[in-house]
C-alpha positions, -999 to 999 in steps of 0.1 A, spaced: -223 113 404 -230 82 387 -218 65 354 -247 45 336 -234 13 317 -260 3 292 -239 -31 290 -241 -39 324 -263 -65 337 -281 -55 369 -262 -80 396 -251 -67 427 -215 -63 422 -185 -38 440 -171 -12 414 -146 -10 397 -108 -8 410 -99 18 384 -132 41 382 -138 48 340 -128 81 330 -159 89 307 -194 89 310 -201 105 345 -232 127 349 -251 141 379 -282 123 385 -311 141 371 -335 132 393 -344 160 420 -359 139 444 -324 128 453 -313 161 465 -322 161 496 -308 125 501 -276 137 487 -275 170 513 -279 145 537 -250 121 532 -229 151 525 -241 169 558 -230 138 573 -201 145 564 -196 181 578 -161 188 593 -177 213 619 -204 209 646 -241 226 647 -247 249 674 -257 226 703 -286 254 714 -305 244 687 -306 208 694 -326 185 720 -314 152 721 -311 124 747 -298 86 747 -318 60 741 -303 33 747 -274 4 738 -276 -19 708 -246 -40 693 -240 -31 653 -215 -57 636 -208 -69 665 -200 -38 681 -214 -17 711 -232 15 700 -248 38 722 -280 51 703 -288 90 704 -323 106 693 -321 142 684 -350 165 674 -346 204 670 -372 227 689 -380 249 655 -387 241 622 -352 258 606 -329 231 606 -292 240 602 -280 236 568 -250 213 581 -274 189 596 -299 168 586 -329 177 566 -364 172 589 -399 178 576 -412 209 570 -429 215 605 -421 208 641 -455 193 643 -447 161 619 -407 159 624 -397 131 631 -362 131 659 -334 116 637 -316 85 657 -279 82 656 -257 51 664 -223 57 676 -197 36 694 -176 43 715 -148 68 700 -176 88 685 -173 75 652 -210 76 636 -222 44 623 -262 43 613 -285 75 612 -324 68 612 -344 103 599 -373 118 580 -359 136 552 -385 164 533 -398 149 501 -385 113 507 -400 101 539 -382 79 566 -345 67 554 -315 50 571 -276 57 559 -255 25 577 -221 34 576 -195 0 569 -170 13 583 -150 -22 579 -146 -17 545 -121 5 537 -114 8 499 -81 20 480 -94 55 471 -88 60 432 -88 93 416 -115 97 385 -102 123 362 -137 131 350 -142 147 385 -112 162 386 -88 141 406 -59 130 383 -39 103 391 -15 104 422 -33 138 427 -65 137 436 -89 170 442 -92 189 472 
């Protein structure tokens, strides 16, 4: 979702503490939709069958000052599990996806190919932890957020 603000002048900047309550729209751009099934796969509160997958570690890198072990993962057959991420169209030119995570399993960078896009990283701050605020416009009210 994103709220366009014809006023604002493009400066990097945090958002808002208290999101607005009008002017949210989904992007309409269709390129972004496999980006977005990404970040939400990401976010998957089950696991992928492991029989599908081939991965192996690749090695030990330090993020934020932080040891991460660093995990590449590549599936055997073009059909990749809608919970996971998107690959190119063929085994052939899929790329394995890379995944950095430290030590309590807690995901922190993921390097992949995703169809339509190309190569793209998602780096995870997970030092910054933001009040979460309800936006009515997406049906959270406030004190009650949605499900």
């Amino acid at each position: 979702m994103i709220r366009p603000d014809p006023t604002a002048v493009p400066t990097p900047a945090m958002p808002p503490l208290v999101p607005p309550a009008d002017g949210w729209r989904l992007p309409a751009d269709p390129d972004l939709a496999p980006l977005l099934g990404l970040i939400f796969a990401l976010a998957a509160d089950r696991p992928d069958p492991a029989d599908r997958w081939a991965g192996r570690w690749v090695g030990r890198e330090h993020l934020n000052g932080e040891p991460v072990d660093v995990l590449e993962v590549a599936t055997p057959n073009p059909v990749v599990p809608a919970s996971r991420t998107p690959a190119a169209a063929t085994p052939d030119t899929a790329a394995p996806t890379r995944y950095w995570l430290d030590r309590a399993g807690r995901l922190h960078r993921v390097l992949t190919d995703v169809t339509g896009i190309g190569p793209v990283t998602v780096a995870l701050n997970r030092a910054d932890r933001p009040t979460l605020r309800p936006v009515e416009a997406l049906g959270g009210r406030p004190g009650l957020p949605a499900p």
